[in-house]
Every structure is written in C-alpha cells, then in structure tokens.
C-alpha positions as CSV (number, residue, x, y, z in Angstrom):
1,X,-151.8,-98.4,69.8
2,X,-150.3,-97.9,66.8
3,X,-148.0,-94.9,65.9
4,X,-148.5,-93.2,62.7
5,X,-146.9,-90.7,60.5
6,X,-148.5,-87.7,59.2
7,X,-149.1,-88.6,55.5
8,X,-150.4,-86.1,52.7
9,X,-153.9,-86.1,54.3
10,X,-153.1,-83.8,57.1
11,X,-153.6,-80.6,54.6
12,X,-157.1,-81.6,53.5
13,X,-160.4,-80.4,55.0
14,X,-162.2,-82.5,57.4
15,X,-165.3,-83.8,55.4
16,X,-168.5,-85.6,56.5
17,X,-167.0,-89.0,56.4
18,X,-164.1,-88.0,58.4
19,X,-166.1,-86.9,61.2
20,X,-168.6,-89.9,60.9
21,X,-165.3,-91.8,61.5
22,X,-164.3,-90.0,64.5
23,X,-167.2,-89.8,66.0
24,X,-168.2,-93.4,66.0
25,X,-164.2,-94.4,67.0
26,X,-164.3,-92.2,69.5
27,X,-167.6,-93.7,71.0
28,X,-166.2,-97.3,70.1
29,X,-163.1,-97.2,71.8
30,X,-164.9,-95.9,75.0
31,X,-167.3,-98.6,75.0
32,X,-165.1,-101.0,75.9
33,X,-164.5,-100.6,79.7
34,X,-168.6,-101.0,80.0
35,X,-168.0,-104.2,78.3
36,X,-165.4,-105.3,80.5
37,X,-166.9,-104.6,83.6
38,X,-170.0,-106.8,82.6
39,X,-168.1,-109.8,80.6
40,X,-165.7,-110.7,83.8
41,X,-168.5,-110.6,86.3
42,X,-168.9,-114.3,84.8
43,X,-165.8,-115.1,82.8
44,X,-161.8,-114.8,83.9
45,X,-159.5,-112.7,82.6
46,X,-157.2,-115.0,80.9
47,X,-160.4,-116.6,79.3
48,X,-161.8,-113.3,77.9
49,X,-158.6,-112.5,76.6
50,X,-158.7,-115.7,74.7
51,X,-162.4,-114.8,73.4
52,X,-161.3,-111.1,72.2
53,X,-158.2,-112.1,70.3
54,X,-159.1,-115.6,68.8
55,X,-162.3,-113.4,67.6
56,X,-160.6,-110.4,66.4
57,X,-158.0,-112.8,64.4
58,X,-160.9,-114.5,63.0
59,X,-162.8,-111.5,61.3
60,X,-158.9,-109.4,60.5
61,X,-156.7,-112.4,59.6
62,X,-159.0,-113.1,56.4
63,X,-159.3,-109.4,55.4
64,X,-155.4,-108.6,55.7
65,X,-155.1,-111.5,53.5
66,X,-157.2,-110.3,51.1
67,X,-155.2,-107.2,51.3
68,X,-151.8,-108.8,50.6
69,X,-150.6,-107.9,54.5
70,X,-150.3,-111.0,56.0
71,X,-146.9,-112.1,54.3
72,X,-145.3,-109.3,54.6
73,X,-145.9,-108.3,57.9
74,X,-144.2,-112.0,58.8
75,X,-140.8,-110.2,57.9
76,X,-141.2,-108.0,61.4
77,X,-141.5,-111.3,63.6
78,X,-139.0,-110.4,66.5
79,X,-140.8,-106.6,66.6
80,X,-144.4,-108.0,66.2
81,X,-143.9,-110.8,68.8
82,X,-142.8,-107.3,71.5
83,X,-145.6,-105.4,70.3
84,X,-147.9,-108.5,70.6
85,X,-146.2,-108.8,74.6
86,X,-146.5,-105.0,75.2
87,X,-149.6,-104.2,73.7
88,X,-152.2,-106.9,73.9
89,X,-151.0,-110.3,76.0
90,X,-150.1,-108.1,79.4
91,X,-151.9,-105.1,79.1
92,X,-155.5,-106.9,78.3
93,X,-155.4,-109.5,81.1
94,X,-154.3,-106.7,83.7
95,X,-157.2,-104.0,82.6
96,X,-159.8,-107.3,82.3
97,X,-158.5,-108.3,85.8
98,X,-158.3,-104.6,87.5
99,X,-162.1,-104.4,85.8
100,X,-163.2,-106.8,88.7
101,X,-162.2,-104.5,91.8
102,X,-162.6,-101.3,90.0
103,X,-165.2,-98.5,88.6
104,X,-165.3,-99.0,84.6
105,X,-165.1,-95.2,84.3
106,X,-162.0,-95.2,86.7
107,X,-160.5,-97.5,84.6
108,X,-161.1,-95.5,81.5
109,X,-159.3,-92.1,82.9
110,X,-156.4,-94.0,83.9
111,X,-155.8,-95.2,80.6
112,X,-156.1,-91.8,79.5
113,X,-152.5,-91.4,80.8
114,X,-150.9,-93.2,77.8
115,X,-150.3,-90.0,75.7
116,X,-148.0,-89.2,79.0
117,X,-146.1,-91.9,79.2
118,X,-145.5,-92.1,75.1
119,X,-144.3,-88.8,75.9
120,X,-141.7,-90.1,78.8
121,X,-140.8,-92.8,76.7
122,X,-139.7,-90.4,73.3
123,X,-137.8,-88.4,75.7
124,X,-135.8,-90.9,77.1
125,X,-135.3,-92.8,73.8
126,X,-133.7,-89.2,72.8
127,X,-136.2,-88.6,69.8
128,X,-137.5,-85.6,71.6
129,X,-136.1,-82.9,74.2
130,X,-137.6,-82.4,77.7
131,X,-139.0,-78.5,76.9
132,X,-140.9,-76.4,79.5
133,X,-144.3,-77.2,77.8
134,X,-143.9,-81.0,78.3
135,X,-143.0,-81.1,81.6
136,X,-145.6,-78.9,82.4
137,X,-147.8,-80.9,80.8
138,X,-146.4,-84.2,82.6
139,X,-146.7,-82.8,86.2
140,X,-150.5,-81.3,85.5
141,X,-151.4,-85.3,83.6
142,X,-149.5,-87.5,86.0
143,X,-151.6,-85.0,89.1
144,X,-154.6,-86.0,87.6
145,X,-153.6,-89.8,87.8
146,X,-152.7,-89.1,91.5
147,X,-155.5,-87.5,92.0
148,X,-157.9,-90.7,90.4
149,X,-155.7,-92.7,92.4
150,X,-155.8,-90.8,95.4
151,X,-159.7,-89.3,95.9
152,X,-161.2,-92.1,93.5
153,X,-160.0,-95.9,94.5
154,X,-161.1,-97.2,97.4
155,X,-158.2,-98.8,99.9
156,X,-158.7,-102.4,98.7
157,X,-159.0,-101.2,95.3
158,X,-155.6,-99.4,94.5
159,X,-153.5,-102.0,93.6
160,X,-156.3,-102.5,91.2
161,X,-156.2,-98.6,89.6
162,X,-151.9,-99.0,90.0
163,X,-151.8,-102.5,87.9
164,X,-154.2,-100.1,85.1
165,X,-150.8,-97.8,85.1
166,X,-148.9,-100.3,83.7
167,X,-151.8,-101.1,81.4
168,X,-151.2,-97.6,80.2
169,X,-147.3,-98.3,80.3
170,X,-147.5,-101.2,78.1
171,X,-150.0,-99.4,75.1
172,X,-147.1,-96.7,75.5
173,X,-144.7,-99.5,74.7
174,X,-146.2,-100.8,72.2
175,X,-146.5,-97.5,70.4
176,X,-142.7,-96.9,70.6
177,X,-142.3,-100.6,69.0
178,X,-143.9,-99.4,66.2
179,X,-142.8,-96.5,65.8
180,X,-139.2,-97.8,66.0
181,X,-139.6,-100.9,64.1
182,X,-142.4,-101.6,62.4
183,X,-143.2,-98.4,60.5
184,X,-142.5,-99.9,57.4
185,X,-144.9,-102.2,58.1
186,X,-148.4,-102.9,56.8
187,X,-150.8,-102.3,59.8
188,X,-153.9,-104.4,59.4
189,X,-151.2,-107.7,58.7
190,X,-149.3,-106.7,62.1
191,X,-152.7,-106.1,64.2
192,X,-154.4,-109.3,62.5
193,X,-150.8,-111.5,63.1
194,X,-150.8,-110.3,66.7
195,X,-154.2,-111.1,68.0
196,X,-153.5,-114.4,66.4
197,X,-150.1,-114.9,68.4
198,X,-151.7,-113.8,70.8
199,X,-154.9,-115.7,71.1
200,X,-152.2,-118.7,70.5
201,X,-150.0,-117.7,73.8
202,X,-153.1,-118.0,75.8
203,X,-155.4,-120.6,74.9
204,X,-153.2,-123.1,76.8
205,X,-154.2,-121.2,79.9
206,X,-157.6,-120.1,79.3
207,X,-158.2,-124.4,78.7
208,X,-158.4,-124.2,82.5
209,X,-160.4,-121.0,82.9
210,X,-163.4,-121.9,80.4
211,X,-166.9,-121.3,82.4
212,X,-168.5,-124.2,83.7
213,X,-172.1,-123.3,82.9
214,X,-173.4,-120.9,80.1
215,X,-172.7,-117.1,81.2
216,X,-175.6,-115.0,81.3
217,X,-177.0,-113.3,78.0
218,X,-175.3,-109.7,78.9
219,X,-172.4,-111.2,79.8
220,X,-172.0,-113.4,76.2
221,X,-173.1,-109.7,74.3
222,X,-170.3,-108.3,76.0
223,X,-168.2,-110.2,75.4
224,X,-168.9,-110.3,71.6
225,X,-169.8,-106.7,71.6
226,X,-166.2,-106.4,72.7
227,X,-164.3,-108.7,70.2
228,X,-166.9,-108.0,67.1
229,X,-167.0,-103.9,67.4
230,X,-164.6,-102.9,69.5
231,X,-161.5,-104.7,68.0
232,X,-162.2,-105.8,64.7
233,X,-164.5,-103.0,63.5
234,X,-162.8,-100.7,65.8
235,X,-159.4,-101.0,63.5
236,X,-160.5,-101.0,60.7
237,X,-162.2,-97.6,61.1
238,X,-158.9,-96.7,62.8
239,X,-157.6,-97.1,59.3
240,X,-160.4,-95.6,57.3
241,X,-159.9,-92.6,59.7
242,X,-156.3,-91.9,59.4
243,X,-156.7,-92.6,55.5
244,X,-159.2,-89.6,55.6
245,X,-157.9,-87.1,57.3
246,X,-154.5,-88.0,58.3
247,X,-152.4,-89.2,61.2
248,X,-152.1,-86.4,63.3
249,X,-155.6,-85.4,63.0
250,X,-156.8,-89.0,63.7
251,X,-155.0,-89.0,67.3
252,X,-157.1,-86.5,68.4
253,X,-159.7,-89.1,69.1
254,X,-157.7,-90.0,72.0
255,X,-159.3,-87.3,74.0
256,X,-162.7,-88.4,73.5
257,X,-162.3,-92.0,74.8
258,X,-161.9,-91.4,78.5
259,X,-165.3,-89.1,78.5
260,X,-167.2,-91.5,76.6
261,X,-166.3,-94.3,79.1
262,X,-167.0,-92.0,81.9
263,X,-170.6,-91.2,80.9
264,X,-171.3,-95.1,80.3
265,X,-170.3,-96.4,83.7
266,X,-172.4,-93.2,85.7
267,X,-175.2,-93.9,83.4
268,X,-175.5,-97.5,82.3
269,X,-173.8,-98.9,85.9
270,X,-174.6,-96.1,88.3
271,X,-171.0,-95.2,89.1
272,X,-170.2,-92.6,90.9
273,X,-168.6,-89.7,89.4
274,X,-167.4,-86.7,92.2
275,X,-165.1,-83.8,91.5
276,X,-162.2,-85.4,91.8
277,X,-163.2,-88.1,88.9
278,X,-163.7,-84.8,86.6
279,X,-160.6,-83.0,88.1
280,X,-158.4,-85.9,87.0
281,X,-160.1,-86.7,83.7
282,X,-159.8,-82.5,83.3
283,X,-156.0,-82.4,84.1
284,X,-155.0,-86.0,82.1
285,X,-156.3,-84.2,79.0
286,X,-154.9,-80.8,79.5
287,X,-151.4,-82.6,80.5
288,X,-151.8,-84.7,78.0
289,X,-152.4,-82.2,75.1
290,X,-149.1,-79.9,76.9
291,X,-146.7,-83.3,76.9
292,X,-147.4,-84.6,73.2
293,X,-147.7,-81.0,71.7
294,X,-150.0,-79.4,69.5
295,X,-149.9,-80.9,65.8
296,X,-147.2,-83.6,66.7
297,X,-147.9,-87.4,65.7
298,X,-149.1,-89.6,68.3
299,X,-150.0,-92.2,68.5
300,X,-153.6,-93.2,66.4
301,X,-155.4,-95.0,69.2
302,X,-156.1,-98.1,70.6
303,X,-158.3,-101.3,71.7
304,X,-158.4,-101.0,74.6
C-alpha cells in the first residue's frame, strides 16, 4: 500500500481517463479475494505466494528497468527489505491462509480496516493529533470489525477473520514505511524490487509445498488472474491513476474495494451476506472516512 503525496494534480478536473482508471482499480483490487478463495482450494499458501510474486517481478522488474527505477530504488535496501516484510511476505501468506476457513467477502471487509489502523499508527508516530473526529471515526470502524467478527465468523473460523487483522496491520505498516522512508523513492523500482525479494524469501519453502498433480483449470486462472491483473496490471494503473488525478483523489478508491469483493463472493460463490455483513462494511467506511479525514493523503491502495 503505498503512501502518496498530493502532487499538482489534485487541482485538476477529473476527466474520462481518470475515471476509466478508477473504475477498473477499484473492481481490480476487489477481485482478488474471489481469486484467493478458489487458487488455495488446490494450492498452499506459501506456494501461491511464491506464484504471485515470482509472476508480478517477472512482468514489473523489466518495465521499472526500462524506466530507469530499478537502480535507484536499490539505495532504500534496509526500508524496502521492511516494506517487503510488512507488506507482502506476512501479510499475503496470512490472507491466502485465512482464505481457506473463511468467506472471501468477509475477508474483503476486514481488510477494509487498514485506513484505521494507518490512522492509529500516524497518531502514535506523532505526525497527527488524536482530534474528536478521528476517534469517532475509530470507535464507529473498529465496531464494524467487531461486529464482522462477532455476527459474521463462525466459532472455528475466528482465529481465521483475527489473523486478517494483522493482514490489515501489516498493509498499515507498510504504508508508514513508505511514507517515512521511502518517499523519495521511485515506486514502480521499490514494488518490482520487493516482489522479487520476496518471491526470493519464499521459494525455499514453497520447494516443499509445490502440488503433486496439475490443479484444476479454475484454480490455475486464479491463480494467474491474480499475479497477471491483479498485481502487475493492478500497479501500474495505480500509477496512471494517481498521475491523473492526484494522490489524494486516487485513495478514494479504497472505499470501493471491500463492496466489490462483497458482491463477488454472494454472487459468483453464494456467500452469505446478512445485516450484520452490511452493518460492518457500512460502519468500516464511515469510520474510516471520520479517522483519515476528508481531503488528507492516504494511502493510494493496495494488492491485496
């Protein structure tokens, strides 16, 4: 999830392109919970991490070349190696694993929560007070977490939902790594470099998790589906969106994620979606939008 400043952009009028952009991120990066929930019925975690980075370095490392990004994002090492931790190598293997005992959709809402913990984490890192509005809107989003928790995960299934909080923890971190150290940074060299790094951390480990028979053909389209559009496609429009109409405007796709993965898994899967699914996706967003604050920078999104 990478944080980004508001550039000159922000002042311009949305055009056509822009919205194109938004519209197809926003559907992208709510895809890929559907895509998890099918790929590990067949393949382990560890091994479809392995698949989605290794992939994702493949199609980016060659185009942040091109782009003169590789080399100088090597000069961030020590930052990109905690981004890298915090943002991909633990937080992918939990979601891929939680995917196995739990609803794609719930596992969508959940990660809705990231905007709230960002928000903790600026507060405590002293870049940003503690004002009425934000911890309003921390009590109404972290209700609708309890409440997915609560109403929405079955009894064997809610160390499942809680291991998708620190999912949503770890994206948060990963944010506040960039945004501490590696603003100065060329993005497309530090996501490319990091799916490399981390496809490198776990191929040892996915050697013993590699299937045993071909998976079936949904399974292997998930599974590419996932590394193909929804990482390497996925930031690269994350890029051409924030180039378009700015940084601040570009985070507001964050909102349309959780509702696009929540409409795939009741339609496409058949999961069930009661009022407390909607009350908690309802008050994630609301609290949400109170704790970050209208027109602030958050963070621009991310693979999730």
């Amino acid at each position: 999830m990478l944080d980004c400043q508001p550039r000159s952009a922000e002042a311009r009028s949305v055009t056509r392109r822009g919205r194109v952009l938004f519209v197809s991120l926003g559907v992208i990066w709510g895809l890929p919970y559907l895509l998890i929930k099918i790929a590990v019925r067949q393949l382990d975690p560890a091994f479809l991490v392995l698949v989605r980075t290794a992939g994702g370095a493949l199609l980016l490392v060659p185009v942040a070349w091109a782009r003169g990004e590789l080399r100088p994002a090597l000069r961030f090492l020590k930052p990109l190696v905690c981004y890298t931790i915090a943002e991909l190598a633990v937080p992918w293997w939990l979601l891929f694993d939680a995917e196995r005992h739990v609803a794609s959709s719930l596992a969508g809402l959940l990660v809705a929560s990231v905007p709230l913990v960002s928000a903790v984490l600026a507060a405590l890192a002293g870049g940003e007070a503690f004002g009425l509005r934000r911890v309003a809107g921390l009590l109404v989003g972290f209700g609708g977490v309890a409440t997915l928790v609560g109403f929405d995960a079955a009894g064997s299934s809610v160390l499942a939902a809680l291991s998708i909080g620190v999912v949503a923890i770890g994206y948060a971190v990963g944010a506040f790594v960039v945004g501490r150290h590696l603003q100065d940074a060329p993005r497309l060299g530090i996501v490319a470099l990091s799916l490399a790094l981390c496809a490198a951390g776990y191929a040892p480990i996915a050697a013993f998790e590699v299937p045993s028979h071909l998976p079936a053909g949904s399974v292997l389209w998930s599974a590419a589906a996932l590394t193909v559009v929804c990482t390497a496609v996925a930031f690269v429009l994350a890029f051409a969106l924030i180039e378009e109409v700015g940084a601040v405007r570009a985070t507001v796709v964050t909102y349309l994620n959780p509702a696009v993965a929540l409409v795939l898994g009741v339609v496409v899967l058949g999961e069930p979606a009661g009022p407390a699914t909607l009350a908690g996706l309802a008050l994630i967003l609301f609290g949400s939008f109170l704790a970050t604050g209208a027109g602030r920078s958050r963070s621009a999104g991310s693979a999730p």
